[in-house]
C-alpha atoms as an extended CHARMM CRD file, in Angstrom:
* protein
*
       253  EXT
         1         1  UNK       CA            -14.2010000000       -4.2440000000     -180.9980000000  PROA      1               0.0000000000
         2         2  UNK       CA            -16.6240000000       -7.1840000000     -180.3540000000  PROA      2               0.0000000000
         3         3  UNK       CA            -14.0990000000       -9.5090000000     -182.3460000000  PROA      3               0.0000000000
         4         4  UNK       CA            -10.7770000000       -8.3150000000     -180.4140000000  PROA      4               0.0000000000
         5         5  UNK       CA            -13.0330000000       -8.7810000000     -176.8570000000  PROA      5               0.0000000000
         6         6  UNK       CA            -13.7590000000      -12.3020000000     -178.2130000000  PROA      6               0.0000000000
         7         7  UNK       CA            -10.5030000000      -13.5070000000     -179.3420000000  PROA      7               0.0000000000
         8         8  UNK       CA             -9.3160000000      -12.3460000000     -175.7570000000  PROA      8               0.0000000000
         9         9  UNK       CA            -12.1770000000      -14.1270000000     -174.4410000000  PROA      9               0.0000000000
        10        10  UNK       CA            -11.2380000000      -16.9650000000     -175.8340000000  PROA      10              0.0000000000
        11        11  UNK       CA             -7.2960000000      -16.5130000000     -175.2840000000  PROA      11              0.0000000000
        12        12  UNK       CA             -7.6130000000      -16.1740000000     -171.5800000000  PROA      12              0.0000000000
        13        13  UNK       CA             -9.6170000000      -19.4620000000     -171.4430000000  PROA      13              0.0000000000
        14        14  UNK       CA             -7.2240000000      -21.6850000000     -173.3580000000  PROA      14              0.0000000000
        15        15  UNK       CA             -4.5170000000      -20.1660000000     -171.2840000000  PROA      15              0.0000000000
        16        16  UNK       CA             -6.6140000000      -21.3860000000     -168.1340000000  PROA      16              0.0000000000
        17        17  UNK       CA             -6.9360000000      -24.9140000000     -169.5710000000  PROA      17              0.0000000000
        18        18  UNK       CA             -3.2050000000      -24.6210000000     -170.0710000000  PROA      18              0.0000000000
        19        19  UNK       CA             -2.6470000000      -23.3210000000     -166.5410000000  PROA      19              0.0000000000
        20        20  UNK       CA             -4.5460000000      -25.9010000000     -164.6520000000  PROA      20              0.0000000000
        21        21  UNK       CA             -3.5690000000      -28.6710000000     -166.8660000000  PROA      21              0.0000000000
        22        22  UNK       CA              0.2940000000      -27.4960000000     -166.0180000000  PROA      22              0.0000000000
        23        23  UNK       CA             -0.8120000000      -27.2710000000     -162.2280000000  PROA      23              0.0000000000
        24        24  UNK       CA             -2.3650000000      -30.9590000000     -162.7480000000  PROA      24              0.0000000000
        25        25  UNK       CA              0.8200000000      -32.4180000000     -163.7830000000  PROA      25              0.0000000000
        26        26  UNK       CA              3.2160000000      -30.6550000000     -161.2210000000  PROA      26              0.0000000000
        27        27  UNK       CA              0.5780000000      -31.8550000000     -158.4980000000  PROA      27              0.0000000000
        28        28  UNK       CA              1.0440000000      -35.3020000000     -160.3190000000  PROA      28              0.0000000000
        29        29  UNK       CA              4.9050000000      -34.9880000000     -160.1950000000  PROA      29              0.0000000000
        30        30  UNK       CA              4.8820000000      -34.6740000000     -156.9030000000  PROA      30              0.0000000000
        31        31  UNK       CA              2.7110000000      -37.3920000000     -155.9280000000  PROA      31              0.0000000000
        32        32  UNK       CA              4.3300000000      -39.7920000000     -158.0120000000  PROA      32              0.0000000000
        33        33  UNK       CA              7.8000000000      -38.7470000000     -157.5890000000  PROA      33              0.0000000000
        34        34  UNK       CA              8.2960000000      -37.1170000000     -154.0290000000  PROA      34              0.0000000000
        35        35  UNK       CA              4.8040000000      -39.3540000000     -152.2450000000  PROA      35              0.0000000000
        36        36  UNK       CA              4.3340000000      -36.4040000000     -150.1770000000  PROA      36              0.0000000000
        37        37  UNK       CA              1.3050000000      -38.5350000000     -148.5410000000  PROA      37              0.0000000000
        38        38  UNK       CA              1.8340000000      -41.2880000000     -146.1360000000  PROA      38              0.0000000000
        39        39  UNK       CA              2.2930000000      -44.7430000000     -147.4960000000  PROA      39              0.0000000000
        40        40  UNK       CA             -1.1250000000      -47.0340000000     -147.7590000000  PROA      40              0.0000000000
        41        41  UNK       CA              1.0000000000      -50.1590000000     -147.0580000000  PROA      41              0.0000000000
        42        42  UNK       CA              3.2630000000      -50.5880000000     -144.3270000000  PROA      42              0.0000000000
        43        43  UNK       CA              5.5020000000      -53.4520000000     -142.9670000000  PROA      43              0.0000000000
        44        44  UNK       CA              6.1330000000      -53.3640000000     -139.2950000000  PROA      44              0.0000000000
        45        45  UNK       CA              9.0130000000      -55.9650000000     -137.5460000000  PROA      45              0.0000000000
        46        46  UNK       CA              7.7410000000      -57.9810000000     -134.6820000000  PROA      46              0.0000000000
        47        47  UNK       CA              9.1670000000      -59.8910000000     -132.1370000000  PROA      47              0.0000000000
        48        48  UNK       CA              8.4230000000      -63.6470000000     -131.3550000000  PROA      48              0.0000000000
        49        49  UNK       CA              4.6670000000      -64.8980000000     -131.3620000000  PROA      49              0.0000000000
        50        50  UNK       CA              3.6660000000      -64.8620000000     -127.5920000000  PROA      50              0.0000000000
        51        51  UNK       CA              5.3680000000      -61.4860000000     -126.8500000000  PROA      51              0.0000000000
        52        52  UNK       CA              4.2680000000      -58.3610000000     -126.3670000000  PROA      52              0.0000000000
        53        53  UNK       CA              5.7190000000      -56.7370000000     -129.4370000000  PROA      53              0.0000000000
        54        54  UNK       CA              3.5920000000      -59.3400000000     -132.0380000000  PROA      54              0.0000000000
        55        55  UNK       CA              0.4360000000      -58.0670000000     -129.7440000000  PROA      55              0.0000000000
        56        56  UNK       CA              0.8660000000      -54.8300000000     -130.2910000000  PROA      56              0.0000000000
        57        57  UNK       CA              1.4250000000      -55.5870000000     -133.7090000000  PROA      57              0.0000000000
        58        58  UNK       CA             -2.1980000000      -56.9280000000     -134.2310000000  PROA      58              0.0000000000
        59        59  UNK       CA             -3.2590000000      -53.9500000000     -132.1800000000  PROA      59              0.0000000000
        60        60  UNK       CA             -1.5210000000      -51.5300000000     -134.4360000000  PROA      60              0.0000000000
        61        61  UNK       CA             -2.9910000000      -53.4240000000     -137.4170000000  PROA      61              0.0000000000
        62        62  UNK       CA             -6.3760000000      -53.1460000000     -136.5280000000  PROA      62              0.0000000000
        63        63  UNK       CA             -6.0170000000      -49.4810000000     -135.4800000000  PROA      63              0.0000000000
        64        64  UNK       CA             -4.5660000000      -48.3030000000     -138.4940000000  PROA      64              0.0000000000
        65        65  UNK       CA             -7.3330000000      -50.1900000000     -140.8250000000  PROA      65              0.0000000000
        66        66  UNK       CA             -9.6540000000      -47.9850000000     -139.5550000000  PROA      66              0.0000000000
        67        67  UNK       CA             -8.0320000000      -45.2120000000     -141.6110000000  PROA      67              0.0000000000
        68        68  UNK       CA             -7.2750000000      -46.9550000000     -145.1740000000  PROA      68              0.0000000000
        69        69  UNK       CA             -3.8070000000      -47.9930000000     -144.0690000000  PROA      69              0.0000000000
        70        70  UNK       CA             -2.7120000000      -51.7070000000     -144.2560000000  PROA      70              0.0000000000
        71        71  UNK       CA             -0.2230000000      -52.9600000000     -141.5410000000  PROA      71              0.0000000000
        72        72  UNK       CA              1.8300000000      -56.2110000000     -142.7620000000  PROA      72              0.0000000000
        73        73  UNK       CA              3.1760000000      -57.6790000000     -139.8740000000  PROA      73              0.0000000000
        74        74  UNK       CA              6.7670000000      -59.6240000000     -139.8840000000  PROA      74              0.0000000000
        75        75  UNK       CA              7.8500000000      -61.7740000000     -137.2580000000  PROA      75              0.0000000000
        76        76  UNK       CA             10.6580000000      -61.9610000000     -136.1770000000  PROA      76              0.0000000000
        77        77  UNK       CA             13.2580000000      -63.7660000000     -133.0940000000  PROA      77              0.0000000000
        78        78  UNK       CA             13.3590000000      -60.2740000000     -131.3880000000  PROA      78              0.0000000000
        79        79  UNK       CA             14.5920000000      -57.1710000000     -131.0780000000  PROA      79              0.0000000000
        80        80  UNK       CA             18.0770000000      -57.5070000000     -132.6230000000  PROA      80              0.0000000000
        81        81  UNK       CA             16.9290000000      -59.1550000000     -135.4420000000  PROA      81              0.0000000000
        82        82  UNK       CA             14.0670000000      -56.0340000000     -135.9800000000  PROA      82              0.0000000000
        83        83  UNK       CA             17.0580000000      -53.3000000000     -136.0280000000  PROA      83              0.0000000000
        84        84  UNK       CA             18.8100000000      -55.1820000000     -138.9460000000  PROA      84              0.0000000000
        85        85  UNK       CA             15.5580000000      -55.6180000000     -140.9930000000  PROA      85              0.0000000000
        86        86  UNK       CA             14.9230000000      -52.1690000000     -140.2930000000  PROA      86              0.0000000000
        87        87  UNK       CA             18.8380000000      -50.9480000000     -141.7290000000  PROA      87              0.0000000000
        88        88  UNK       CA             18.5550000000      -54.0700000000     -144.4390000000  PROA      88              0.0000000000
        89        89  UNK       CA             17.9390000000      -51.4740000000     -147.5770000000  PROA      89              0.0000000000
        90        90  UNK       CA             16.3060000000      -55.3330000000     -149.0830000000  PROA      90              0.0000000000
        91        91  UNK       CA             14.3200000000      -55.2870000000     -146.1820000000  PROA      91              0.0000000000
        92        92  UNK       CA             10.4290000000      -53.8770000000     -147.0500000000  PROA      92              0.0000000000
        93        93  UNK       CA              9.9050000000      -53.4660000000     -142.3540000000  PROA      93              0.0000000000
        94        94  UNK       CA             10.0830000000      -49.5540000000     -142.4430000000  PROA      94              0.0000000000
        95        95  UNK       CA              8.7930000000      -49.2070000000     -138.7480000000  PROA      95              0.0000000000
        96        96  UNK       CA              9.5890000000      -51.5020000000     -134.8680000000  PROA      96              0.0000000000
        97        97  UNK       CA              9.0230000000      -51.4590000000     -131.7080000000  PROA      97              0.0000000000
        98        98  UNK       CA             12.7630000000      -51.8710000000     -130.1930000000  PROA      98              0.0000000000
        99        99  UNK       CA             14.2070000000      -51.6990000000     -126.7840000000  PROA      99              0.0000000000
       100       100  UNK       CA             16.3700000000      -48.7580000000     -125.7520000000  PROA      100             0.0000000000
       101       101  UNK       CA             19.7800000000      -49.6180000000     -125.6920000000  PROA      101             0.0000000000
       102       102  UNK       CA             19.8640000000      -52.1650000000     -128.6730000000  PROA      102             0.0000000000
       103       103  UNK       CA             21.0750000000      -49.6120000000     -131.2060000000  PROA      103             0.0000000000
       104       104  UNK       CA             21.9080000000      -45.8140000000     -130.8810000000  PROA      104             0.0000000000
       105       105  UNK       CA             22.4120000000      -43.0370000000     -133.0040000000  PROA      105             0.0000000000
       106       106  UNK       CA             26.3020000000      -43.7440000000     -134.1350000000  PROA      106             0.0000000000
       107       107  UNK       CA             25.2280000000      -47.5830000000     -135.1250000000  PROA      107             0.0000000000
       108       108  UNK       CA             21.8040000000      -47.0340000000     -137.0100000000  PROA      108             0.0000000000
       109       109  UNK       CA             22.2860000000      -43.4710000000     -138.1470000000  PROA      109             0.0000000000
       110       110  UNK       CA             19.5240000000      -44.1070000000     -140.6980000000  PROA      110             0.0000000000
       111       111  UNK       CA             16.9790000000      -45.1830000000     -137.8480000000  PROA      111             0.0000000000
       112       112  UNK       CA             14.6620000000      -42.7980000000     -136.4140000000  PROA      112             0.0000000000
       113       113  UNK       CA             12.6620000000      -43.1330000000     -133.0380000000  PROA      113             0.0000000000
       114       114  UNK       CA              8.9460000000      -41.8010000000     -133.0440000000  PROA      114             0.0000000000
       115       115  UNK       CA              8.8300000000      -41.7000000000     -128.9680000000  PROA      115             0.0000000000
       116       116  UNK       CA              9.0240000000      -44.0200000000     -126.1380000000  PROA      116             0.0000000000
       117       117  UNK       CA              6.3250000000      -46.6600000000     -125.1950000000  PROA      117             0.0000000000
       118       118  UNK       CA              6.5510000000      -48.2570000000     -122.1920000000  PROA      118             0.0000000000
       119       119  UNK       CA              8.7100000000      -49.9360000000     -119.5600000000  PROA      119             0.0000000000
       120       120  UNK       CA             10.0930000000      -53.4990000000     -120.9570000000  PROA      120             0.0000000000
       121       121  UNK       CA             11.6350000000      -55.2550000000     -117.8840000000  PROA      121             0.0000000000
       122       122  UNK       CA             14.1600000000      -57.7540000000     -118.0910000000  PROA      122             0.0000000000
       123       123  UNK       CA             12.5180000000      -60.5900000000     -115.8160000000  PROA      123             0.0000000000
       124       124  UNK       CA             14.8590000000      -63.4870000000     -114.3360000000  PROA      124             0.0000000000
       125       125  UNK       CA             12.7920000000      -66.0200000000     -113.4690000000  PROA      125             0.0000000000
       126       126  UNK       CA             14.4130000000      -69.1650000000     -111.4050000000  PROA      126             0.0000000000
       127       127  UNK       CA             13.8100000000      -72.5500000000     -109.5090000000  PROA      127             0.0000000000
       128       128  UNK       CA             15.3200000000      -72.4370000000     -106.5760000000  PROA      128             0.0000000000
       129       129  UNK       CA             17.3750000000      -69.6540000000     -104.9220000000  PROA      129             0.0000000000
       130       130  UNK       CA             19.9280000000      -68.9000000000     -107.8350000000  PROA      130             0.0000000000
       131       131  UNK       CA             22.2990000000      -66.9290000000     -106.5710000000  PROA      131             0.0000000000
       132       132  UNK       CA             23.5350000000      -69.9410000000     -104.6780000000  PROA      132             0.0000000000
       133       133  UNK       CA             23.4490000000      -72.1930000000     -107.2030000000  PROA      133             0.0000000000
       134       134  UNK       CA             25.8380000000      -69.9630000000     -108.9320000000  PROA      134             0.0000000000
       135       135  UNK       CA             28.0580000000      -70.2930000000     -106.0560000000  PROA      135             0.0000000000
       136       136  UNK       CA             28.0210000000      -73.7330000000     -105.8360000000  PROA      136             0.0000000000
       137       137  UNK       CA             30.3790000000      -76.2320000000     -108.4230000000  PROA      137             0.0000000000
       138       138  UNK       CA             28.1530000000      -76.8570000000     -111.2980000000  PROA      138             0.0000000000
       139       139  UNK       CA             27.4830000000      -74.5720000000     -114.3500000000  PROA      139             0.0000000000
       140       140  UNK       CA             23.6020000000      -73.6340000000     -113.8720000000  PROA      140             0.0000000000
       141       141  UNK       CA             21.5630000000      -73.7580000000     -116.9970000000  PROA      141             0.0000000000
       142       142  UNK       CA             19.9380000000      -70.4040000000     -117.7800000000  PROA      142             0.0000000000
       143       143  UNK       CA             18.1440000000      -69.7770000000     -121.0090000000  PROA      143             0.0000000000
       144       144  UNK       CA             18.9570000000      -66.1530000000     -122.3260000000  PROA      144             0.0000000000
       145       145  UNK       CA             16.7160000000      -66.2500000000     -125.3830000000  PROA      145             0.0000000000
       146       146  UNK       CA             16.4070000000      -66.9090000000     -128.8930000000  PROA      146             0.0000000000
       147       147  UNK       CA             19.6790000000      -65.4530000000     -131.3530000000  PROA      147             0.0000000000
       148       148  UNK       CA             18.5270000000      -61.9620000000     -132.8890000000  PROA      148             0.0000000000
       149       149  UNK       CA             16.4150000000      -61.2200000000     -129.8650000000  PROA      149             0.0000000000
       150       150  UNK       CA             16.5480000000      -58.6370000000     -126.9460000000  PROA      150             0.0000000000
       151       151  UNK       CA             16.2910000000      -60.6930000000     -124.3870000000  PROA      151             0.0000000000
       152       152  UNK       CA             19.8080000000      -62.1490000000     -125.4200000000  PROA      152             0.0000000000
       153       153  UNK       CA             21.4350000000      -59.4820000000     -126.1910000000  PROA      153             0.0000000000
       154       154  UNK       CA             21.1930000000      -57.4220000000     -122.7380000000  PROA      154             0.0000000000
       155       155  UNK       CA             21.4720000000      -60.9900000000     -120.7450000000  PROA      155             0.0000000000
       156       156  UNK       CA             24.5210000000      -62.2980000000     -121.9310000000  PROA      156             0.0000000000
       157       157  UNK       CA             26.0410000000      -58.2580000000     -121.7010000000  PROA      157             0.0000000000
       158       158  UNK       CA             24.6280000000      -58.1080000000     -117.9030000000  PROA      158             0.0000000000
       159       159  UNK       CA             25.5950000000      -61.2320000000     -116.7220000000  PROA      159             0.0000000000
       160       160  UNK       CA             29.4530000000      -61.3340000000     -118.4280000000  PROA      160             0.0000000000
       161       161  UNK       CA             29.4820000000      -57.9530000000     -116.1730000000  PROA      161             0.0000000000
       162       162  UNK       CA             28.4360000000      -60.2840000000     -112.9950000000  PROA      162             0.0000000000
       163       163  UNK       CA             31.0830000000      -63.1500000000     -113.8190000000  PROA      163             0.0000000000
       164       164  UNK       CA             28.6820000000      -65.2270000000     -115.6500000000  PROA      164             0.0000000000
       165       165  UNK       CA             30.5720000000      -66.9510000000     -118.4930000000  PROA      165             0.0000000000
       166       166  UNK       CA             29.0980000000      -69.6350000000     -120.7940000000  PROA      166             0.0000000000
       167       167  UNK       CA             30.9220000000      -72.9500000000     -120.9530000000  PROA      167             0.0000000000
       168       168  UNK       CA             32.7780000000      -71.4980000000     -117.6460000000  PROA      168             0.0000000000
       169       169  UNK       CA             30.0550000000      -71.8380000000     -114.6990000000  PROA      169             0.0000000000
       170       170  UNK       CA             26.8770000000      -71.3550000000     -116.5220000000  PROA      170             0.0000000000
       171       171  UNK       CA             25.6160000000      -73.0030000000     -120.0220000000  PROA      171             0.0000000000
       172       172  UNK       CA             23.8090000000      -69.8820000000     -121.5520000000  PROA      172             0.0000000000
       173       173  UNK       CA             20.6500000000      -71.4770000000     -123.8610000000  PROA      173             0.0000000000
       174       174  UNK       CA             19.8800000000      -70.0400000000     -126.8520000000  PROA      174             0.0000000000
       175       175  UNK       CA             16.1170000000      -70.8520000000     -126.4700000000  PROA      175             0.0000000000
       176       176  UNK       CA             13.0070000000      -69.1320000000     -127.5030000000  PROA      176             0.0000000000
       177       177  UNK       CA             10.6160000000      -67.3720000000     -124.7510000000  PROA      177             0.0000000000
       178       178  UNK       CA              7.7880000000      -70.2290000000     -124.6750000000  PROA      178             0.0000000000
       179       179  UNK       CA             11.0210000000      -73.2870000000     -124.6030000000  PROA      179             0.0000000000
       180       180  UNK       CA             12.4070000000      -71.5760000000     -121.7170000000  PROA      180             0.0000000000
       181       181  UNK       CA              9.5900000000      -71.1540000000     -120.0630000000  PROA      181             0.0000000000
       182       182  UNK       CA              8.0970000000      -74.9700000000     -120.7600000000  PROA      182             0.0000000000
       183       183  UNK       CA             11.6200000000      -76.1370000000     -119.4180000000  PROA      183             0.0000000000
       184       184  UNK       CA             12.0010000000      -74.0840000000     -116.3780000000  PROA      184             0.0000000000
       185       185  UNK       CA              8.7160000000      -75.3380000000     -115.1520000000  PROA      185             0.0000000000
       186       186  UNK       CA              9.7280000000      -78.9390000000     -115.8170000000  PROA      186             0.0000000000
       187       187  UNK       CA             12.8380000000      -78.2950000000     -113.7540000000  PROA      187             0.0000000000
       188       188  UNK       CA             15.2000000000      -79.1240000000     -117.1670000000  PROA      188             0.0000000000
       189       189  UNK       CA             16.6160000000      -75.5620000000     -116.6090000000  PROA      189             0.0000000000
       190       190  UNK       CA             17.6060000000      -73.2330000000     -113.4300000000  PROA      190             0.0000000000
       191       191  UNK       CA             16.5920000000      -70.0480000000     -115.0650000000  PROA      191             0.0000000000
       192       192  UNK       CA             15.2060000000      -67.9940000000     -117.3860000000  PROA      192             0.0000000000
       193       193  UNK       CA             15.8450000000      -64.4290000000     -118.8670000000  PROA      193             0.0000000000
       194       194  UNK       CA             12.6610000000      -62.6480000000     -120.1950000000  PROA      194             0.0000000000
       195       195  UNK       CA             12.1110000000      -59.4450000000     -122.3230000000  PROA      195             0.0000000000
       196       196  UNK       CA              9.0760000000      -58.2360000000     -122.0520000000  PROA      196             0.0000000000
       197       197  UNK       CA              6.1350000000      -56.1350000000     -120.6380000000  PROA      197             0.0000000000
       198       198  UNK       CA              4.1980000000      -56.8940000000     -117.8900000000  PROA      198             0.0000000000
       199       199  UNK       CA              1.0370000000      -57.5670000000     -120.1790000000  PROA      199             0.0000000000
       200       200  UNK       CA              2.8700000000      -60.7500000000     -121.4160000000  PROA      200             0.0000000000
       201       201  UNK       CA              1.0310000000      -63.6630000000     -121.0590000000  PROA      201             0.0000000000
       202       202  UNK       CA              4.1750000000      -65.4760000000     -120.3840000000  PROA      202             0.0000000000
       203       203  UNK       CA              5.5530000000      -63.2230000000     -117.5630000000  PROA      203             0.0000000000
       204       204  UNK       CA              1.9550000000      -63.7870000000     -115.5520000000  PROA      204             0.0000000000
       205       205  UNK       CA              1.9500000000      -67.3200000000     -116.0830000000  PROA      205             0.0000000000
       206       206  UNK       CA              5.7360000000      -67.5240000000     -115.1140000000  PROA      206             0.0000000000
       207       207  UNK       CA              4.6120000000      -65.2030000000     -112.0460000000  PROA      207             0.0000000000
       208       208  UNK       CA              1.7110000000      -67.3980000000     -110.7150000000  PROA      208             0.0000000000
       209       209  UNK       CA              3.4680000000      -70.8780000000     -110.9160000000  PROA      209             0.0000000000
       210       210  UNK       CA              4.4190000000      -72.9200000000     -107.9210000000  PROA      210             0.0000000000
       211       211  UNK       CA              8.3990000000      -73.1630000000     -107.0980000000  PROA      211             0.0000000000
       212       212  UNK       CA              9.2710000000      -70.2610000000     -109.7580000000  PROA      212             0.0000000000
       213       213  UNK       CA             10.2970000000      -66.9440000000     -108.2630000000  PROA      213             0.0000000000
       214       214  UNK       CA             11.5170000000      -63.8750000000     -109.7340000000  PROA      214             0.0000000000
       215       215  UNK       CA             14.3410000000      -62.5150000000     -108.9300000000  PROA      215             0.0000000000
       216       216  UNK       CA             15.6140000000      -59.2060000000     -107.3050000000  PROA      216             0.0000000000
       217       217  UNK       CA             17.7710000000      -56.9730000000     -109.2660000000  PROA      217             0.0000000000
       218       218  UNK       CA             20.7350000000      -55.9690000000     -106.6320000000  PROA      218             0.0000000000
       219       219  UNK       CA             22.4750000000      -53.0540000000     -106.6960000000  PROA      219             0.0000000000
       220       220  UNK       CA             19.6740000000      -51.8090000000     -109.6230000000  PROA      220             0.0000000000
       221       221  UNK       CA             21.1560000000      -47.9490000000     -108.8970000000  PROA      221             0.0000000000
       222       222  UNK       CA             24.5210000000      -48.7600000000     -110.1940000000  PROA      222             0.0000000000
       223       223  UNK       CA             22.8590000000      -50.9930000000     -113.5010000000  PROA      223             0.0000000000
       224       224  UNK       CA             21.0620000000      -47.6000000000     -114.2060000000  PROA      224             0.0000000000
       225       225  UNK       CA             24.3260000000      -45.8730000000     -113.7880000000  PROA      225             0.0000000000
       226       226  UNK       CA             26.4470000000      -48.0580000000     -116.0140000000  PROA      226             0.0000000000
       227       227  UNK       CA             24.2210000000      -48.1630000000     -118.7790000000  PROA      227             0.0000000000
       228       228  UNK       CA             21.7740000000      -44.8760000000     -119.0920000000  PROA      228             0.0000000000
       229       229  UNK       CA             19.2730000000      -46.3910000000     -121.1970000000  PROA      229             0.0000000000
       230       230  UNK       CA             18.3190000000      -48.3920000000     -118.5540000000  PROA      230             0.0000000000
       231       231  UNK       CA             15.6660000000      -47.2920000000     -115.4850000000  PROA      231             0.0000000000
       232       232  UNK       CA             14.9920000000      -49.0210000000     -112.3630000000  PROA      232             0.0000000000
       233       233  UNK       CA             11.2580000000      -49.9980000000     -111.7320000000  PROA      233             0.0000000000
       234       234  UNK       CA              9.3080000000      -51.8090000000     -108.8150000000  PROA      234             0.0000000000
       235       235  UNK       CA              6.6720000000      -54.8170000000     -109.0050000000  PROA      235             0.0000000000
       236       236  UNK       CA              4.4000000000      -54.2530000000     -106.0150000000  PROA      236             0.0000000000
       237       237  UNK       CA              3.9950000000      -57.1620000000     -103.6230000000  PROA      237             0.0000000000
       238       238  UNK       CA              0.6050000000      -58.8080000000     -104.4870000000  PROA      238             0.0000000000
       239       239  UNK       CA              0.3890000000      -57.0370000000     -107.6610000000  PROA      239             0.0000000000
       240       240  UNK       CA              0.2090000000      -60.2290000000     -109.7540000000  PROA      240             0.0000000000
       241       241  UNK       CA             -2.3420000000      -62.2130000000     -106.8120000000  PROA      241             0.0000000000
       242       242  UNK       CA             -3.3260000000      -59.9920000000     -104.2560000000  PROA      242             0.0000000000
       243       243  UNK       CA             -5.2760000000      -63.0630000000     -102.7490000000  PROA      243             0.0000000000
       244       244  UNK       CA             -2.1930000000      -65.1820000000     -103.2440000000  PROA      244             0.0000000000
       245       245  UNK       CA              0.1230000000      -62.5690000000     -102.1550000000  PROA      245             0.0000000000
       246       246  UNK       CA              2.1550000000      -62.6090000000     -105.4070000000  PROA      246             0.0000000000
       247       247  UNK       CA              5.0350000000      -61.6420000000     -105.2080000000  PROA      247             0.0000000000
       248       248  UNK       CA              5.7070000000      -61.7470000000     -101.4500000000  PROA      248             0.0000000000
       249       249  UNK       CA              7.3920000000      -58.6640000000     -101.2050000000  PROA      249             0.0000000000
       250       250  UNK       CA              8.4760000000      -55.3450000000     -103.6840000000  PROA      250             0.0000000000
       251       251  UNK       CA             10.3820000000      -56.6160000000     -106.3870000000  PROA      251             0.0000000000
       252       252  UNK       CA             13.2560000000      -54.6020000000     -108.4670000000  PROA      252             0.0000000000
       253       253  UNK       CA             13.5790000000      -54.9150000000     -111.8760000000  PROA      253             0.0000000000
C-alpha cells in the first residue's frame, strides 16, 4: 500500500511538471506568436519641424518613456505624407496625428482613429487686404505649403472652390511653413496658408507682426456645410495681445 501511494505520489508530480511546462510553452506561443502585449518600440509620423504635430511628438516621447515604451519619431512634410507612411505596409510609422478630412474610411480602410485632439485651424495670413488683390489684374502669390502636407491639400481644394486657379490669377507656392512665413514678412509673397494649432510658434509670431493680418473666413457656415469634417471656430479679439489689441476684432476660422 505504501509503494502504490508512492508511485502515485510521484505520478501526480511529474504530471504537474508536465502540466506547467505545457502551460509555459502555450503562454510562450502566444507571446511570441500573437504579442498579446503592447509593442516596446513604436514609430510615430510627424509633421514638419516647427509645427505642432513634431511638438507633440517630443511630448508623446517623453510621456511614454516614463512607462518602458520607446517613441521613434519620423518627420515628415505633413499630414498627407503621414497617411501614406501609415498605409505603406514598408513603412515601420504605426501611429499619427492627422487632420480630419485627409483620409476617410473608404480610402484608408486599414487606418484606425484613437479619438479626436484638438481644433487645427487653417490660418490665411496676408499683406495687405487680399481679397482685393485678387480682384485686381495680377496673379497674387500665396504659398499653400510644402507637397505631402495638410496645409496643401485643403488650400488648393478650398480655394479651386473660390475661383482660385494656379497659373490662372494666383501662383500657388509649394513652400514649407517657416519659407512662407520668412517671405511673407519680407513682402516676396501676398499670402500664406497655415495648418496648425494655435500653440504654434509660427501662427503667434505670424499674429504679432506689423502689416500681417489674418484673414476672415466668409460665409464659414456654408464651408462647414460643404465639407462635414470641417467646424467653424472664433479667435477672440485681443486674444493673441490683449495690450496690443491683437486681433482687432473676432476672427473666423
Amino acid at each position: 500500500m505504501a509503494v502504490g501511494d508512492r508511485a502515485r505520489r510521484q505520478y501526480l508530480a511529474w504530471s504537474a511538471v508536465a502540466l506547467a511546462a505545457l502551460a509555459a510553452g502555450a503562454v510562450w506561443l502566444a507571446f511570441a506568436f500573437l504579442k498579446p502585449t503592447p509593442p516596446r518600440v513604436v514609430v510615430m509620423a510627424t509633421g514638419p519641424e516647427g509645427g505642432i504635430s513634431a511638438e507633440l511628438g517630443r511630448l508623446y516621447r517623453e510621456s511614454l518613456a516614463r512607462s518602458g515604451i520607446e517613441l521613434r519619431l519620423t518627420p515628415s512634410p505633413g499630414a498627407v505624407a503621414n497617411v501614406a507612411l501609415l498605409r505603406d505596409p514598408k513603412s515601420a510609422a504605426g501611429v499619427a496625428i492627422v487632420p480630419g478630412g485627409i483620409t476617410n474610411h473608404r480610402e484608408s480602410p486599414e487606418l484606425v482613429s484613437l479619438g479626436t485632439l484638438f481644433y487645427e485651424p487653417l490660418w490665411i495670413f496676408s499683406r495687405g487686404p487680399i481679397r482685393e488683390k485678387l480682384r485686381g489684374k495680377r496673379s497674387v502669390r500665396i504659398s499653400v505649403g510644402a507637397e505631402g502636407s495638410g496645409a496643401r491639400a485643403f488650400a488648393v481644394e478650398f480655394l479651386n472652390r473660390l475661383g482660385i486657379v494656379d497659373g490662372r490669377n494666383a501662383s500657388l507656392l509649394s513652400l514649407t511653413q517657416d519659407d512662407g512665413a520668412d517671405k511673407l514678412l519680407r513682402g516676396e509673397i501676398d499670402a500664406l496658408i497655415v495648418l496648425d494649432a494655435w500653440q504654434s510658434p509660427l501662427v503667434r509670431r505670424l499674429l504679432a507682426a506689423k502689416d500681417i493680418r489674418l484673414v476672415d473666413a466668409l460665409r464659414a457656415d456654408s464651408w462647414v456645410a460643404l465639407y462635414p469634417y470641417l467646424n467653424k471656430v472664433v479667435l477672440p479679439a485681443g486674444v493673441a495681445d490683449m495690450a496690443r489689441d491683437i486681433p482687432p476684432e473676432n476672427v473666423t476660422l
